[in-house]
ROZAVEX-436533 format. One record per residue (C-alpha): x, y, z; residue in one letter. Coordinates in nm, 2 decimals, decimal comma, padded with zeros to 4 digits, always signed. Example, Ala and Ser with C-alpha at 12.3 -4.5 7.8 and 13.67 -1.06 7.14 Angstrom:
<nodes>
east/north/up/res
+01,23/-00,45/+00,78/a .
+01,37/-00,11/+00,71/s .
</nodes>
This chain:
<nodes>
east/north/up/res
+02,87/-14,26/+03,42/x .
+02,93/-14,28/+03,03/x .
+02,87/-14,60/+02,88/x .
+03,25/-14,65/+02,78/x .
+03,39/-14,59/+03,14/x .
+03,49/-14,88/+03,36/x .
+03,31/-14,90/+03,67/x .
+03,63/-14,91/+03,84/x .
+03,92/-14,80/+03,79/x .
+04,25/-14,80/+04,00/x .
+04,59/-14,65/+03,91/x .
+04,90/-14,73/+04,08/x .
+04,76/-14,79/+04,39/x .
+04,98/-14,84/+04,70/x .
+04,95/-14,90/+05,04/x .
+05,21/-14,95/+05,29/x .
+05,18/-15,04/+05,66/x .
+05,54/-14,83/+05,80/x .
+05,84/-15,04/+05,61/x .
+05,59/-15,33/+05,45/x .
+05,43/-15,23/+05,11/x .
+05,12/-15,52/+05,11/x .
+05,00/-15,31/+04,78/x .
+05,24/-15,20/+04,53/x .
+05,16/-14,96/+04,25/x .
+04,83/-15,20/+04,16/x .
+04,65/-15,07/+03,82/x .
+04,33/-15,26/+03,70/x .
+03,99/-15,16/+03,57/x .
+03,65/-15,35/+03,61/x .
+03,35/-15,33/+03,37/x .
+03,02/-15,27/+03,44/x .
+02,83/-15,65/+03,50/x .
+03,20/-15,82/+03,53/x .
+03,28/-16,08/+03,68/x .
+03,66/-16,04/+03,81/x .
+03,86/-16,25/+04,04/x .
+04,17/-16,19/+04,21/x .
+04,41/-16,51/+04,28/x .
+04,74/-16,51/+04,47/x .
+04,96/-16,69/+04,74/x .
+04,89/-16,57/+05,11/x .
+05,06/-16,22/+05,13/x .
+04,98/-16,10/+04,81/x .
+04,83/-15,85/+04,92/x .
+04,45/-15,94/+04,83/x .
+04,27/-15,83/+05,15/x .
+04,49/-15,51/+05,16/x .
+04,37/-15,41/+04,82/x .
+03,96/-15,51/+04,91/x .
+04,04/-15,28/+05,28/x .
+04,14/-14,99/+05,03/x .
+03,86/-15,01/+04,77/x .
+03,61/-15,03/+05,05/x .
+03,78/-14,71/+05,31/x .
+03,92/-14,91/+05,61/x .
+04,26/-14,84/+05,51/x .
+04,38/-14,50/+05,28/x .
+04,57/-14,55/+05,01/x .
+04,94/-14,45/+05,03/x .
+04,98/-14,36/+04,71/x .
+04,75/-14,42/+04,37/x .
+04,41/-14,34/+04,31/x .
+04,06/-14,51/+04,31/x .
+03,77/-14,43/+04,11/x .
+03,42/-14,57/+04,11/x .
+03,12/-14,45/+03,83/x .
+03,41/-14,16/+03,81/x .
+03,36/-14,05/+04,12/x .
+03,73/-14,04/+04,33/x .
+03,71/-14,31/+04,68/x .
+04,04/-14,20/+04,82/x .
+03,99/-14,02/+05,21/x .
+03,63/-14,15/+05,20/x .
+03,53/-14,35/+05,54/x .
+03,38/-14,74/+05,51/x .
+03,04/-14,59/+05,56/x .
+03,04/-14,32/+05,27/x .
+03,21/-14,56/+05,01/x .
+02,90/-14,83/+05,09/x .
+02,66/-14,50/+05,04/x .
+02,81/-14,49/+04,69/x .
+02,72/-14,86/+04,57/x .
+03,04/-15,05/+04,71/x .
+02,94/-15,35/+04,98/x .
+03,18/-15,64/+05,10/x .
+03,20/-15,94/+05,29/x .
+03,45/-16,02/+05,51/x .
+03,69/-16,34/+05,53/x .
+03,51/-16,40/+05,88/x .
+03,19/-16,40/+05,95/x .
+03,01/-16,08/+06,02/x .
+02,70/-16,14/+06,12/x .
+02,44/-16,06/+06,46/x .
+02,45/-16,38/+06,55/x .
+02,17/-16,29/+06,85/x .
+01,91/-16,15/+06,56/x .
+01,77/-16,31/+06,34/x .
+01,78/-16,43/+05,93/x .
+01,51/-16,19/+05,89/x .
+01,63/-15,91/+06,17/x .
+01,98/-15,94/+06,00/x .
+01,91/-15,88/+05,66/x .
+01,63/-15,61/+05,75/x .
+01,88/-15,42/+05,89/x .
+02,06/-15,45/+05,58/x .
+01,79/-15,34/+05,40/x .
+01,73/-15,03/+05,59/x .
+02,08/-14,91/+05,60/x .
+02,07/-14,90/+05,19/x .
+01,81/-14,65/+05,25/x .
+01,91/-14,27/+05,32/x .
+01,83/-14,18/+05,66/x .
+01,61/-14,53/+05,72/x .
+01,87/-14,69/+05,98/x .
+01,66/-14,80/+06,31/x .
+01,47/-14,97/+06,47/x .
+01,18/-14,77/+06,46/x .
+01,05/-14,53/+06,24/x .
+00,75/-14,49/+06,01/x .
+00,56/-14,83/+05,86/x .
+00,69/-14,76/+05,52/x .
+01,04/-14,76/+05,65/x .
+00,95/-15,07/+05,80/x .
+00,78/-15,27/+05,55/x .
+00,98/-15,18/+05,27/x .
+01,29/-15,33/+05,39/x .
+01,09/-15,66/+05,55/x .
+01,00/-15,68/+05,19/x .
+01,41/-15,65/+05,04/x .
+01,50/-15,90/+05,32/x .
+01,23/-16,17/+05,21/x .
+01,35/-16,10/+04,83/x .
+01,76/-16,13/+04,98/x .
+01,66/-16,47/+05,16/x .
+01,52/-16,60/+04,85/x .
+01,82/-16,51/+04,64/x .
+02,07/-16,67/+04,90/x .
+01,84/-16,98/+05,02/x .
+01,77/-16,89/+05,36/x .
+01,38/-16,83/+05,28/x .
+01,31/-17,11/+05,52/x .
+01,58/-16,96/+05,79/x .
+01,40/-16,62/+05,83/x .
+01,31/-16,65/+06,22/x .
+01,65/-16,89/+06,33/x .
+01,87/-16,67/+06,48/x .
+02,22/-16,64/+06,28/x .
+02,40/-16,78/+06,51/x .
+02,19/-17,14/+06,54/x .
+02,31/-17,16/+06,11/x .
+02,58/-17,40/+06,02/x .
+02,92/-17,21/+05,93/x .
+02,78/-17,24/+05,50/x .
+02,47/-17,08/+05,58/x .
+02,61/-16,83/+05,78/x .
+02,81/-16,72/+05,50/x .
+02,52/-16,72/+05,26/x .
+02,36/-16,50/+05,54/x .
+02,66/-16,22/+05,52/x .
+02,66/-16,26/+05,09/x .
+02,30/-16,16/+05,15/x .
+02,38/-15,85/+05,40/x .
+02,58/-15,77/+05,15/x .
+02,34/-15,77/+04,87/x .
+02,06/-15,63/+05,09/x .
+02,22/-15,28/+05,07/x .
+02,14/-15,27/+04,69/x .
+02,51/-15,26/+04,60/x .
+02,68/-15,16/+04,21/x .
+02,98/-15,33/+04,30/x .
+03,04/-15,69/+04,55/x .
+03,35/-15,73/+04,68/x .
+03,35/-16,08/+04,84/x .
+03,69/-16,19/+04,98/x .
+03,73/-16,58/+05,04/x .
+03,39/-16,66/+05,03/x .
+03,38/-17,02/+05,03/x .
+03,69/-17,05/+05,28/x .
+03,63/-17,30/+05,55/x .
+03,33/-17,48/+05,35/x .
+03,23/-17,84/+05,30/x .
+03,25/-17,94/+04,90/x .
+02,89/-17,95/+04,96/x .
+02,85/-17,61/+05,10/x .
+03,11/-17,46/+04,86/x .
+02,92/-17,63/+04,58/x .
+02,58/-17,44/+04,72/x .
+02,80/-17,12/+04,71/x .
+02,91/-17,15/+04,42/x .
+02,55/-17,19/+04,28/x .
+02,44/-16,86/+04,47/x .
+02,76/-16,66/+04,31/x .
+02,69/-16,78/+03,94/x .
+02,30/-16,70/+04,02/x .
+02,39/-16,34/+04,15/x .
+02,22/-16,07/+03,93/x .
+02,45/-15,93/+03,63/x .
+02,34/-15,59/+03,71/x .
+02,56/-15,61/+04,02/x .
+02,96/-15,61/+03,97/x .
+03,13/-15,84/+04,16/x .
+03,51/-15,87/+04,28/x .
+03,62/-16,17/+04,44/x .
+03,90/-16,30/+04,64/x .
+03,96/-16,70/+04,64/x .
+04,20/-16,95/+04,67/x .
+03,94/-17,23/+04,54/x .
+04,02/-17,25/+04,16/x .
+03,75/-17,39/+04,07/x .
+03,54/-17,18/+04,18/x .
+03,75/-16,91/+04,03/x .
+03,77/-17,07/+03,70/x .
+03,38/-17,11/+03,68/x .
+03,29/-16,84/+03,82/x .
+03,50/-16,54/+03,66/x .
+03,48/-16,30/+03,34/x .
+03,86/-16,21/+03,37/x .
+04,14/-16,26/+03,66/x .
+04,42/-16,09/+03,85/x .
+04,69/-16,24/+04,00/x .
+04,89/-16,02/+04,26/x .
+05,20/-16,18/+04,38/x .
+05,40/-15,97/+04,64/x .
+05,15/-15,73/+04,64/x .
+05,24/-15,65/+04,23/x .
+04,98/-15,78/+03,95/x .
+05,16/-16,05/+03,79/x .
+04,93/-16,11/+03,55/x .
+04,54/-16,07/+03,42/x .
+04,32/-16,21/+03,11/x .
+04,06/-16,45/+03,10/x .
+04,04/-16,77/+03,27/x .
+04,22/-16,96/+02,98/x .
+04,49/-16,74/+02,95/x .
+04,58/-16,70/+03,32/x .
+04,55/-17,09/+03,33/x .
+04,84/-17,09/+03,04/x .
+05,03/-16,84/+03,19/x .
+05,41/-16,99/+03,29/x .
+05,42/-16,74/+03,54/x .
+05,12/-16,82/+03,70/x .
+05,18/-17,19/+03,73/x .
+05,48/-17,12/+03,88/x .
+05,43/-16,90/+04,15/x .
+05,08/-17,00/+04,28/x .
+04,84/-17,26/+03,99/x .
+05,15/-17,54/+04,05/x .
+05,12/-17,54/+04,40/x .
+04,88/-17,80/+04,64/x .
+04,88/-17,52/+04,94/x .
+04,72/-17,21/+04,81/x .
+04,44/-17,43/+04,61/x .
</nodes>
């Protein structure tokens, strides 16, 4: 990848389930270490975009490319291989393993050809290792032998930010990732976001504006699956448009 190349970059990018079009001809680009979230009233089209980037849905139309490397046709699995990890708007954990089991597991499918259960010790240890590093980053060091699904709802979500990281991703896509929380717990998320690494990317869908606003480099608002409008923080918050169609409303904050 050249210096001056975006890490992402998507061009008229469409998706369309039979007569609905939840994506609509969606063109952005995403720099290396950026910080970028994307805002929007329900049905925007926000979780339809992140299904595309990652491979569980094909793009009708449009193009994605990634360290200049095209994504479109490429499986969930082979888009991860390439640097690209996600959470999900629900919980995805093994709720029957544990902190430590959970994020090993992780660990060992960021490796080529290191997935199981078994293996050699230095497939073994070397993950152990990652997952003790993940717990620390996400606060869950003193977690590592509860199983996942004894953790409140907050710390199960900092457990699935840190499956995420555990696969030693570029690029985070995290889609509503304090939805659900306490203030408390979304305060403690909020923390673990701004403490993430720089050297890892990270796209994010939330409906929290402040956490968008403290959280993000830049901002894109889709509204009818369409960017509406983009720019920092500042200028999104001064946008007319914006205000109108989601920032001056009570039910999408």
């Amino acid at each position: 990848m050249t210096e001056n190349r975006p890490l992402l970059e998507i061009r008229n990018l469409t998706h369309s389930f039979r007569a609905l079009t939840a994506v609509n001809g969606v063109s952005m680009t995403v720099e290396p270490r950026e910080r970028r979230a994307i805002i929007g009233p329900n049905g925007a089209g926000k979780t339809t975009l992140f299904n595309v980037i990652s491979g569980h849905l094909q793009p009708t139309r449009g193009t994605i490319v990634f360290q200049g490397r095209p994504l479109g046709g490429l499986p969930p699995h082979a888009v991860a291989r390439l640097g690209i990890s996600r959470s999900f708007q629900r919980n995805n954990v093994f709720t029957g393993l544990s902190v430590l089991e959970n994020l090993r597991l992780a660990a060992a499918a960021g490796e080529r050809g290191s997935f199981s259960l078994f293996g050699s010790v230095t497939r073994m240890v070397r993950p152990l290792g990652r997952a003790r590093e993940i717990a620390e980053a996400v606060g869950l060091t003193g977690r590592l032998e509860t199983p996942a699904g004894a953790l409140s709802y907050g710390e199960q979500r900092q457990l699935e930010i840190g499956i995420a990281l555990a696969t030693s991703p570029t690029l985070l896509l995290l889609d509503e990732p304090t939805a659900g929380m306490s203030p408390e717990e979304t305060q403690r998320m909020t923390r673990l976001l701004a403490g993430l690494p720089r050297d890892v990317t990270v796209l994010i869908i939330e409906h929290d504006m402040d956490v968008v606003f403290s959280l993000s480099d830049r901002i894109t608002v889709l509204h009818y699956g369409e960017v509406l409008a983009e720019g920092t923080p500042d200028a999104v918050r001064g946008d007319p448009r914006v205000y109108e169609v989601y920032l001056g409303t009570d039910d999408e904050r």
